[in-house]
C-alpha positions as a Markdown table, in Angstrom:
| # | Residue | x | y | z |
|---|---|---|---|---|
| 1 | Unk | 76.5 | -35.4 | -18.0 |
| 2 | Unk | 73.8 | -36.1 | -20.0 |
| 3 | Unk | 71.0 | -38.3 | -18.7 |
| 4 | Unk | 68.5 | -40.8 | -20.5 |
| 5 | Unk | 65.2 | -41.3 | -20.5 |
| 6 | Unk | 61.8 | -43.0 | -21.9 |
| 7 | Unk | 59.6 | -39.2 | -22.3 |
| 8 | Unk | 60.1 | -35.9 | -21.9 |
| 9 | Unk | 57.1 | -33.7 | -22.0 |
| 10 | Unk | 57.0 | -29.6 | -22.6 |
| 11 | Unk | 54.2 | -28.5 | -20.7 |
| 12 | Unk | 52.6 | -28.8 | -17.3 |
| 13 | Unk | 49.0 | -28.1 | -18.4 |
| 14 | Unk | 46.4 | -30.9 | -18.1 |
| 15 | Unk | 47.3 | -31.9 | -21.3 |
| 16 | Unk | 51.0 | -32.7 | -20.7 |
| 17 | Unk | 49.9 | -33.5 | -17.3 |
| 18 | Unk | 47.5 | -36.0 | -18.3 |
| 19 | Unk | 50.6 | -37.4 | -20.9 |
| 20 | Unk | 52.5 | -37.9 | -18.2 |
| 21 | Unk | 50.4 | -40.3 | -16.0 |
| 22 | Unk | 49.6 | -42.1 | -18.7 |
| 23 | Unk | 53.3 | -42.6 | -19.8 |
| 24 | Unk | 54.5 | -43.5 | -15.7 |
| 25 | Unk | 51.4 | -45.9 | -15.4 |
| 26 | Unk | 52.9 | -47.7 | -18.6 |
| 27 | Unk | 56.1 | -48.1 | -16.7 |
| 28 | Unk | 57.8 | -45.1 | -18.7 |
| 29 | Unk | 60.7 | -42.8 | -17.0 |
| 30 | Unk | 59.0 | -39.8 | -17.3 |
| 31 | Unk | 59.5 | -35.7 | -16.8 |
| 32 | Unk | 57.9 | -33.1 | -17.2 |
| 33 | Unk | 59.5 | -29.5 | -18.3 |
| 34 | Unk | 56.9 | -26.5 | -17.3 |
| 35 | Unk | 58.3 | -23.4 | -16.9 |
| 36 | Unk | 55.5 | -21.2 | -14.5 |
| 37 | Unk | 56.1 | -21.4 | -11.5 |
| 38 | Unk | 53.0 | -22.3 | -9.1 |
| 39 | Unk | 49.5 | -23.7 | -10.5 |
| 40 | Unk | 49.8 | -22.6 | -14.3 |
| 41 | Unk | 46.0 | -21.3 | -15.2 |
| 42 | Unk | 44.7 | -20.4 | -18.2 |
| 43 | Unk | 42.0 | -18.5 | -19.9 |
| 44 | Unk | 39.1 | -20.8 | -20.4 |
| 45 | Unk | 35.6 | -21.5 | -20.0 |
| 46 | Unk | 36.9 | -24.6 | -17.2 |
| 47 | Unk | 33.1 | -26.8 | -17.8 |
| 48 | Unk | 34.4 | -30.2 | -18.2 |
| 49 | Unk | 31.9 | -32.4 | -20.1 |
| 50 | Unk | 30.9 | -35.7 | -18.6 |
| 51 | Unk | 32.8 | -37.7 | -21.5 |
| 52 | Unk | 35.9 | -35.6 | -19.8 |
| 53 | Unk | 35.2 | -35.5 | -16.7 |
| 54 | Unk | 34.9 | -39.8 | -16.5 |
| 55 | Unk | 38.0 | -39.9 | -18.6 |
| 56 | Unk | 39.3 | -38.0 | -15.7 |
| 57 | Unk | 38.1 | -39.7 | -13.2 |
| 58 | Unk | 38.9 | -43.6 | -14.9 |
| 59 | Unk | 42.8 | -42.1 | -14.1 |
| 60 | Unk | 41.9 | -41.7 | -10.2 |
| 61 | Unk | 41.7 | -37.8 | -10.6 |
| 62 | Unk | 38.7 | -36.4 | -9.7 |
| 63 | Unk | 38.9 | -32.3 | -8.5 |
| 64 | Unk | 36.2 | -30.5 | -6.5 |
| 65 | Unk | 34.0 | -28.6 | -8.5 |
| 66 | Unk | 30.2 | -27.8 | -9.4 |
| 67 | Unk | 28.2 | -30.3 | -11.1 |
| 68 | Unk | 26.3 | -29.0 | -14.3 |
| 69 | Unk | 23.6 | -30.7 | -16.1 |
| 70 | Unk | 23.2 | -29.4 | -19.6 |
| 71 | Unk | 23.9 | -26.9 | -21.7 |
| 72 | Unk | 21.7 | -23.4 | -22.3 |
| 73 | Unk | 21.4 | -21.0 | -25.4 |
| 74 | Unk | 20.5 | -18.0 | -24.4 |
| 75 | Unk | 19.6 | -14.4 | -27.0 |
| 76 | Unk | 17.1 | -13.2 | -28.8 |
| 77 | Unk | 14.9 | -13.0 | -25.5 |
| 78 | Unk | 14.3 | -16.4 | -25.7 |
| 79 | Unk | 16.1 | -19.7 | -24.0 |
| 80 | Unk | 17.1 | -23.4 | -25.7 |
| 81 | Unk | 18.1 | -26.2 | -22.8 |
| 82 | Unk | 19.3 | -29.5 | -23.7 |
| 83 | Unk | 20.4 | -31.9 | -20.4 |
| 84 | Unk | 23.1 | -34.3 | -20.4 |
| 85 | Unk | 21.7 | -38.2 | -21.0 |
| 86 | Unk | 25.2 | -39.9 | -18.8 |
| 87 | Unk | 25.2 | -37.5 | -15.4 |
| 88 | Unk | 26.5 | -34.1 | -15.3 |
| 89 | Unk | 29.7 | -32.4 | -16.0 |
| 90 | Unk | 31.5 | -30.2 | -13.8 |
| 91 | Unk | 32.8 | -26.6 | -13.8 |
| 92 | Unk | 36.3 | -27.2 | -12.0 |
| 93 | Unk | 39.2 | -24.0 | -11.8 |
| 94 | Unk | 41.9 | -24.3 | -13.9 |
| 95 | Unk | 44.2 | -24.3 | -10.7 |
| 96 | Unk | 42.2 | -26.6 | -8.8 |
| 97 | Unk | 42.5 | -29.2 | -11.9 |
| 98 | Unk | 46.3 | -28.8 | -12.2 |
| 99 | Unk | 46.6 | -29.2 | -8.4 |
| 100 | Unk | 45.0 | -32.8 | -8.7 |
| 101 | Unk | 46.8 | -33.4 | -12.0 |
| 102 | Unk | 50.3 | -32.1 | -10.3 |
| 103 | Unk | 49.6 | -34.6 | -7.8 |
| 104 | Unk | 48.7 | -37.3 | -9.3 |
| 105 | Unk | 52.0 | -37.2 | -11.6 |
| 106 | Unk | 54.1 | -37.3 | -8.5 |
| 107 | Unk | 52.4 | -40.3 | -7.1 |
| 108 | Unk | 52.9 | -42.3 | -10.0 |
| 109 | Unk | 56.8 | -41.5 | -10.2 |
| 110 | Unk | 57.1 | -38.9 | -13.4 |
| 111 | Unk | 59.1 | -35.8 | -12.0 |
| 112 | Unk | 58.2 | -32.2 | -12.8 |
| 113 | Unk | 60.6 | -29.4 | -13.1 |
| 114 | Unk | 60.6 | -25.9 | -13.9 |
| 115 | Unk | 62.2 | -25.5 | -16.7 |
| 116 | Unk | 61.7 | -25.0 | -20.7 |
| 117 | Unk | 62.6 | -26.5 | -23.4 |
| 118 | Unk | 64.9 | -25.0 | -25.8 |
| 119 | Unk | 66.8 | -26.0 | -28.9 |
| 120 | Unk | 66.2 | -29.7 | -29.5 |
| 121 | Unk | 68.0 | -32.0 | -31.7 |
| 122 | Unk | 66.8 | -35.3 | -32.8 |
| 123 | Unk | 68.5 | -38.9 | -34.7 |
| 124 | Unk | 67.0 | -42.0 | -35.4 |
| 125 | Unk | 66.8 | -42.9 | -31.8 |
| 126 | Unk | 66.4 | -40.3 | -29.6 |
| 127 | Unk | 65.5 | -36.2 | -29.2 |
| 128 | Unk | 67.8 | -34.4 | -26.9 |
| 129 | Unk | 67.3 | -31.3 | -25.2 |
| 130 | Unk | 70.2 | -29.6 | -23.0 |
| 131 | Unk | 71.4 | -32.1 | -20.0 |
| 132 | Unk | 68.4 | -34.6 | -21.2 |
| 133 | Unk | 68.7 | -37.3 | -24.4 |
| 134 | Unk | 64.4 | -38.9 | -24.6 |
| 135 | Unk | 63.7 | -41.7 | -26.2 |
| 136 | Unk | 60.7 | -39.3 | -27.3 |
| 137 | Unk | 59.2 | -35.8 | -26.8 |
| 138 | Unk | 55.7 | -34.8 | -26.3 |
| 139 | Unk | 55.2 | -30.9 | -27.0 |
| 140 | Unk | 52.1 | -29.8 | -25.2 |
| 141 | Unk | 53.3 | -26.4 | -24.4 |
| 142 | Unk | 50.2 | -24.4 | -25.6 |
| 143 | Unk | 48.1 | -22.8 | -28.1 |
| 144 | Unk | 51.0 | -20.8 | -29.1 |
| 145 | Unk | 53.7 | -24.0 | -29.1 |
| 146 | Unk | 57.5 | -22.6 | -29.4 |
| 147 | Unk | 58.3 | -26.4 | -30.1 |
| 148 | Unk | 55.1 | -26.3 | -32.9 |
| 149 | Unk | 57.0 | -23.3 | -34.5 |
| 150 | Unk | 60.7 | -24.3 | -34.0 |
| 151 | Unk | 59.8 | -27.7 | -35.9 |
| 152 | Unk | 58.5 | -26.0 | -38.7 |
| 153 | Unk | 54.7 | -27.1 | -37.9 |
| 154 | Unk | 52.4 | -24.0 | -37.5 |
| 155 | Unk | 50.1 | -23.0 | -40.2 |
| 156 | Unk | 50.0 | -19.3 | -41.0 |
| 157 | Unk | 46.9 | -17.4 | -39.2 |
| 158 | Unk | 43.5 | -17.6 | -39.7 |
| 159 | Unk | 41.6 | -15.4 | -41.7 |
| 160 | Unk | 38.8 | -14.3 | -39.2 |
| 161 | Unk | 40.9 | -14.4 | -35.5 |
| 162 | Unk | 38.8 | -14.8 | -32.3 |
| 163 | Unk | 40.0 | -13.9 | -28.6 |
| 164 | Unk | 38.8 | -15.0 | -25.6 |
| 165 | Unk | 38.4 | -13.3 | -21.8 |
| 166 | Unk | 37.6 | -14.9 | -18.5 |
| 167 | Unk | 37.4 | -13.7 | -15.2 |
| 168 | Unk | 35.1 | -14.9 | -12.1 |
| 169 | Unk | 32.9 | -13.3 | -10.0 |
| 170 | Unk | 31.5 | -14.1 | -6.2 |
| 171 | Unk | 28.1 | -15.1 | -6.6 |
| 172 | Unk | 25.5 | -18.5 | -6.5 |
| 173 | Unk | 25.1 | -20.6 | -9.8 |
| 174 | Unk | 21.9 | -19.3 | -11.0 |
| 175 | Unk | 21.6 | -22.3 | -13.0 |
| 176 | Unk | 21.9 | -25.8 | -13.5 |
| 177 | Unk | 23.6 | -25.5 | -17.0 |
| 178 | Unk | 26.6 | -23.8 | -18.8 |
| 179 | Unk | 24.9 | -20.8 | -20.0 |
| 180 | Unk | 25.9 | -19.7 | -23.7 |
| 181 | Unk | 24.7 | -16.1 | -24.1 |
| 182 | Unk | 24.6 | -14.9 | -27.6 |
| 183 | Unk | 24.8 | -11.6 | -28.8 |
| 184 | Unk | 25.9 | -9.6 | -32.2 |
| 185 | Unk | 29.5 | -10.1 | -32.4 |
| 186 | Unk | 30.5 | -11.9 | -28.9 |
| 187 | Unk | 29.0 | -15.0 | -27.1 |
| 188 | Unk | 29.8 | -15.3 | -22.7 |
| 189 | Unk | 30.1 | -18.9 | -21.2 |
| 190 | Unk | 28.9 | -19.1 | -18.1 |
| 191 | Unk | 29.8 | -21.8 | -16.2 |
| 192 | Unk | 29.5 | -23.0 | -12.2 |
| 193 | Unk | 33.2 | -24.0 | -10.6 |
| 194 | Unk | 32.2 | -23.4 | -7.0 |
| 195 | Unk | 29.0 | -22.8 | -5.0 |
| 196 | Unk | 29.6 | -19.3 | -4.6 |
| 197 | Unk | 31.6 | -18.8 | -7.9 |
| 198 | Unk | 30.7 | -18.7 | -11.5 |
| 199 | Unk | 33.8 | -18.2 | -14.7 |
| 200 | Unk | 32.5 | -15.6 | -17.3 |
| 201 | Unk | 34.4 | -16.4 | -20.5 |
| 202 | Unk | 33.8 | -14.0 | -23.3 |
| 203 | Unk | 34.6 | -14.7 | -27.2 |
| 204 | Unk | 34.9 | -12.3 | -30.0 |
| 205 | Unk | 36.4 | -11.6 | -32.9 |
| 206 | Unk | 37.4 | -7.7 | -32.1 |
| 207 | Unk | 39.9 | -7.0 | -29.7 |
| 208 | Unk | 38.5 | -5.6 | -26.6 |
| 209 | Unk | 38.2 | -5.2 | -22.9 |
| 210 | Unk | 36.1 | -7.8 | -20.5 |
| 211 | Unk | 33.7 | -4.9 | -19.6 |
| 212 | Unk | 32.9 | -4.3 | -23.5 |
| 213 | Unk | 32.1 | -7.0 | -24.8 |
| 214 | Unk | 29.8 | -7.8 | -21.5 |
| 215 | Unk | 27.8 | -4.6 | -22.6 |
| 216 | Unk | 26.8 | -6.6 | -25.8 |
| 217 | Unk | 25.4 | -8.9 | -23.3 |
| 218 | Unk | 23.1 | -6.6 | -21.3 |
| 219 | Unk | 21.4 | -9.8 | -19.4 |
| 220 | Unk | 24.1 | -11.3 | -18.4 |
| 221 | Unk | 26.2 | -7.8 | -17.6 |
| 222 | Unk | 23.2 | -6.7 | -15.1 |
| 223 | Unk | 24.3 | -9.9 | -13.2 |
| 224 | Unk | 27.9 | -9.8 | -13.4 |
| 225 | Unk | 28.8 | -6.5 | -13.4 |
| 226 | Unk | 27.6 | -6.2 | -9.9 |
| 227 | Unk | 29.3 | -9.6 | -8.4 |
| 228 | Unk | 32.5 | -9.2 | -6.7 |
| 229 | Unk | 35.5 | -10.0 | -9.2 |
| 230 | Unk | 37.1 | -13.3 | -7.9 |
| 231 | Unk | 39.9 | -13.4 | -10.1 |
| 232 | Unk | 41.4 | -11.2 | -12.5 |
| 233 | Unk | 40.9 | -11.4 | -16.1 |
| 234 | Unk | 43.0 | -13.4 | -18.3 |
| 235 | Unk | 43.1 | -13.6 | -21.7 |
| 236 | Unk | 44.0 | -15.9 | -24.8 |
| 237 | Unk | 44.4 | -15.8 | -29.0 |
| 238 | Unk | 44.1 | -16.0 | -31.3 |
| 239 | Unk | 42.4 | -19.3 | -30.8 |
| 240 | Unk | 42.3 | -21.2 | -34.4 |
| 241 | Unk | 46.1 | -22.6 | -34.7 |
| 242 | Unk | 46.4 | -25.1 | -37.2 |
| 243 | Unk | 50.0 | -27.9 | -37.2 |
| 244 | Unk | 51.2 | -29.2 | -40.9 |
| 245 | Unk | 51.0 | -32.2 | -39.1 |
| 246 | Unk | 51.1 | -34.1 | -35.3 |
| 247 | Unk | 54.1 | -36.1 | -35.6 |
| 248 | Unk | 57.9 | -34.8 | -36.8 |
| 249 | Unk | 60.3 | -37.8 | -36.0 |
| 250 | Unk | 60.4 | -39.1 | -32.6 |
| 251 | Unk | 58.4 | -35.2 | -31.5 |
| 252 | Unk | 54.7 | -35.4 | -30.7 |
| 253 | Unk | 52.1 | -32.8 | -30.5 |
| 254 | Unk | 49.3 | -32.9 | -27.8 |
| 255 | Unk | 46.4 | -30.3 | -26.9 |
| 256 | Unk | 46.2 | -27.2 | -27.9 |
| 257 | Unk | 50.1 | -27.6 | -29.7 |
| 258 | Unk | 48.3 | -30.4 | -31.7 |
| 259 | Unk | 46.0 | -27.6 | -33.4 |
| 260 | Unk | 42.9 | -26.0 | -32.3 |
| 261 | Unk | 39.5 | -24.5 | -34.5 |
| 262 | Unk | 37.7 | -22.8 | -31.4 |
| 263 | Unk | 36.0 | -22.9 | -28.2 |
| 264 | Unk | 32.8 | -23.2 | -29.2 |
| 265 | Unk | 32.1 | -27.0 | -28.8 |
| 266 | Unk | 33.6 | -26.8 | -25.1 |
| 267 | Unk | 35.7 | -29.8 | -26.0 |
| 268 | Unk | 38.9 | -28.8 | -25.4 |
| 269 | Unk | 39.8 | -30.8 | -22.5 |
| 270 | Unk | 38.4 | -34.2 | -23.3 |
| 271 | Unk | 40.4 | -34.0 | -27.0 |
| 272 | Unk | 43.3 | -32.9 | -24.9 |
| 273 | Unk | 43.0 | -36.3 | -22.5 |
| 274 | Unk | 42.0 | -38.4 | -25.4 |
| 275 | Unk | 45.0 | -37.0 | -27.3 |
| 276 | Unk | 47.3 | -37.8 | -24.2 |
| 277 | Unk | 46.3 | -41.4 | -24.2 |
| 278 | Unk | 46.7 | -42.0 | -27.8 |
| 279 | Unk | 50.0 | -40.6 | -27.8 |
| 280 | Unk | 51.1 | -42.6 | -25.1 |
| 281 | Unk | 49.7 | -45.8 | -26.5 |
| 282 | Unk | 51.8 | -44.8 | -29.7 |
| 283 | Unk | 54.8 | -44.8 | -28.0 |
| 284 | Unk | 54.5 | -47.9 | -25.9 |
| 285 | Unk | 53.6 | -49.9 | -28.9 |
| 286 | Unk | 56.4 | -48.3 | -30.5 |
| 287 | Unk | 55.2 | -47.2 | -33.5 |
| 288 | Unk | 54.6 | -43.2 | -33.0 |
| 289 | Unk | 53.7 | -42.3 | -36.5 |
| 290 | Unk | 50.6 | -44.1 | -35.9 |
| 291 | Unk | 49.7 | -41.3 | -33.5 |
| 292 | Unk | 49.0 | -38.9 | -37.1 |
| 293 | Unk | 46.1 | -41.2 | -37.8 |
| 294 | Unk | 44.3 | -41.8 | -34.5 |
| 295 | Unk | 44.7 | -37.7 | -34.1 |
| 296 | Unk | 42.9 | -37.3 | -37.1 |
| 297 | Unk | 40.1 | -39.9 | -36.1 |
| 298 | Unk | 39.8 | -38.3 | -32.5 |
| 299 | Unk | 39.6 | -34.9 | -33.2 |
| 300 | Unk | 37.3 | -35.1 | -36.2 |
| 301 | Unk | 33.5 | -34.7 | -34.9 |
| 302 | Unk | 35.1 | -31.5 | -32.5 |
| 303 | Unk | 36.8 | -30.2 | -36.1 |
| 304 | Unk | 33.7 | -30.9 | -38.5 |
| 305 | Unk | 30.8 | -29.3 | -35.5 |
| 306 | Unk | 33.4 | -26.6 | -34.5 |
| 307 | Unk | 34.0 | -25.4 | -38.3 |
| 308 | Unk | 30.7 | -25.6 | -39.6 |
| 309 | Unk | 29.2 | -23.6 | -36.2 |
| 310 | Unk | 31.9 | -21.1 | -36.6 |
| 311 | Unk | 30.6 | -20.9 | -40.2 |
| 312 | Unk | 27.2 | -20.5 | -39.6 |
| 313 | Unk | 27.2 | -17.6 | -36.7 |
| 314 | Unk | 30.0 | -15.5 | -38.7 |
| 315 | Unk | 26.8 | -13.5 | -39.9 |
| 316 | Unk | 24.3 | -11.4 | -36.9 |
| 317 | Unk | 21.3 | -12.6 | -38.5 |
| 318 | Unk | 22.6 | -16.1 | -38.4 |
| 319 | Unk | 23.6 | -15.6 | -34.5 |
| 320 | Unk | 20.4 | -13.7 | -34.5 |
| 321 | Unk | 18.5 | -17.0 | -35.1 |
| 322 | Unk | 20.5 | -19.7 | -33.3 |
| 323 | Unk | 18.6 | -19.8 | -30.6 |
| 324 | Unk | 14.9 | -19.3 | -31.6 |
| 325 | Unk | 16.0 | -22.5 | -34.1 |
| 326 | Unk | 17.6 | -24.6 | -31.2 |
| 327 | Unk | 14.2 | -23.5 | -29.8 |
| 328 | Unk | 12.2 | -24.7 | -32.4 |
| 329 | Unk | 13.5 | -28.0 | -32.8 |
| 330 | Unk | 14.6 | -29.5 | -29.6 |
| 331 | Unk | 15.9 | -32.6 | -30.7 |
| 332 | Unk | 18.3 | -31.0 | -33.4 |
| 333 | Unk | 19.6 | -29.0 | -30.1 |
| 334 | Unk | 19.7 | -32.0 | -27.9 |
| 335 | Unk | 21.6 | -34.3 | -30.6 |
| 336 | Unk | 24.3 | -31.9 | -30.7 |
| 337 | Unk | 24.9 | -31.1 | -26.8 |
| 338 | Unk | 25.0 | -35.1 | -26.3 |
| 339 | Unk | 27.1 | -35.6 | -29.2 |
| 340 | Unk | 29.6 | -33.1 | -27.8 |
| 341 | Unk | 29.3 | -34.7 | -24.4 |
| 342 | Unk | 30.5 | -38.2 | -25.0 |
| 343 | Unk | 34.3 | -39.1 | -24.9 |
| 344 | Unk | 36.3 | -38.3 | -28.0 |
């Protein structure tokens, strides 16, 4: 028999997670379709900025972490800080956050099962999917979205690919900030989730292992290489995925489905959360083609900064130079780490 509801969501990762509470607080007969079993983690650098982490925090979820206070640049021999004007962020684990968003589903009535989506088919009123008919769907199932690609949405590949690599490794923060260590070809994020364990995320455009591209980092490998591995390494790319567009009938993308330039900004999350809201309120108001425009609006600082960066340290000598320039001029630096900070 098939059942009825408001919203179906693909994907149990904060951003469908985050979908879904906003959804069952609006009174919506919510589930939520994740196929991993457990606490689904992913490869990433895990620092929420403070815009994120309030956003987080306004919804009554706030996960243990470490606080951090800024952002650092680090290459060349030489160091660039910028702090946070509105309070810290915080480094949290990817499990630790879904825990707390898992929860927090629950309590507000949505219902998460393990299962994946499959064939859909949608009409004028309604998407259905197997036993399920949804008023609407929201497709947040990754960077790599089936739904994105069975709905005709993905853009073909970008023409310069970048990977990422994380694992973490038993030892103190060393510092108050996110460290962002630059080298030739590959820049690390470091970034403090506990107060004996820091997440190592490395980004390149080559293919290869964690160990390899840390050698291109000689600092940062003299510490990490002899720090007991926490967790093993995971992996994810290629990171740019572009979506024709956010909205195909009564199906909406979220997160990383939505489309995604890089990790370089360390915005991820807070567009993810923004995008969840926005979606929602689409729905609600009943008018879900809106949710095209207010994509566009939300996501167009993180597009326009992450572009242009990606741009600019595509050459060595320009990576070279980032940070004796951020350096040089401080408030240049500081501008740019506060802009990225603040809500979406």
């Amino acid at each position: 028999m098939t059942r009825t509801i408001d919203l179906l969501v693909a994907g149990g990762g904060p951003a469908g997670l985050v979908t879904a509470l906003h959804a069952a607080r609006a009174g919506l007969d919510v589930e939520v379709w994740e196929p991993r079993p457990g606490d689904v983690d992913k490869a990433c650098g895990e620092g929420l900025m403070p815009g994120a982490l309030a956003e987080l925090q306004a919804l009554g979820v706030d996960p243990a972490g470490h606080a951090f206070h800024g952002i650092r640049y680090v290459g060349s021999g030489r160091v660039a800080d910028a702090d946070f004007h509105g309070g810290p962020g915080r480094g949290i684990r990817r499990t630790v956050l879904h825990r707390a968003l898992h929860d927090a589903v629950l309590a507000a009535g949505a219902r998460i099962e393990q299962r994946s989506v499959g064939r859909l088919v949608q009409d004028d009123e309604a998407v259905t999917v197997d036993d399920v008919r949804a008023r609407h769907l929201v497709a947040a199932d990754g960077l790599h979205s089936p739904l994105r690609r069975a709905l005709g949405l993905t853009v073909p590949a970008a023409r310069h690919p970048r990977f990422g690599l994380r694992r973490h490794v038993r030892t103190a923060p060393w510092s108050p900030y996110v460290e962002v260590h630059w080298g030739r070809e590959v820049e690390a994020y470091v970034t403090p989730v506990a107060e004996d364990v820091v997440g190592v995320a490395v980004l390149a455009s080559t293919r290869g292992s964690f160990e390899d591209r840390l050698r291109a980092l000689p600092e940062l490998a003299e510490r990490v290489v002899s720090a007991e591995p926490a967790s093993d390494v995971r992996g994810a790319g290629p990171l740019r995925q572009g979506a024709r567009r956010r909205v195909a009938g009564r199906v909406l993308l979220v997160g990383d489905a939505a489309g995604y330039v890089d990790a370089l900004t360390g915005e991820g999350l807070a567009l993810a959360f923004a995008q969840a809201g926005a979606a929602v309120a689409a729905i609600t108001d009943g008018v879900p083609q809106r949710y095209e425009r207010d994509w566009a609006r939300l996501t167009r600082r993180y597009r326009w900064l992450t572009t242009g960066l990606l741009v600019g340290t595509r050459s060595p000598l320009a990576r070279r130079a980032l940070v004796p320039v951020a350096r040089a001029l401080p408030p240049l630096f500081d501008g740019a780490v506060n802009s990225m900070a603040r809500p979406a």
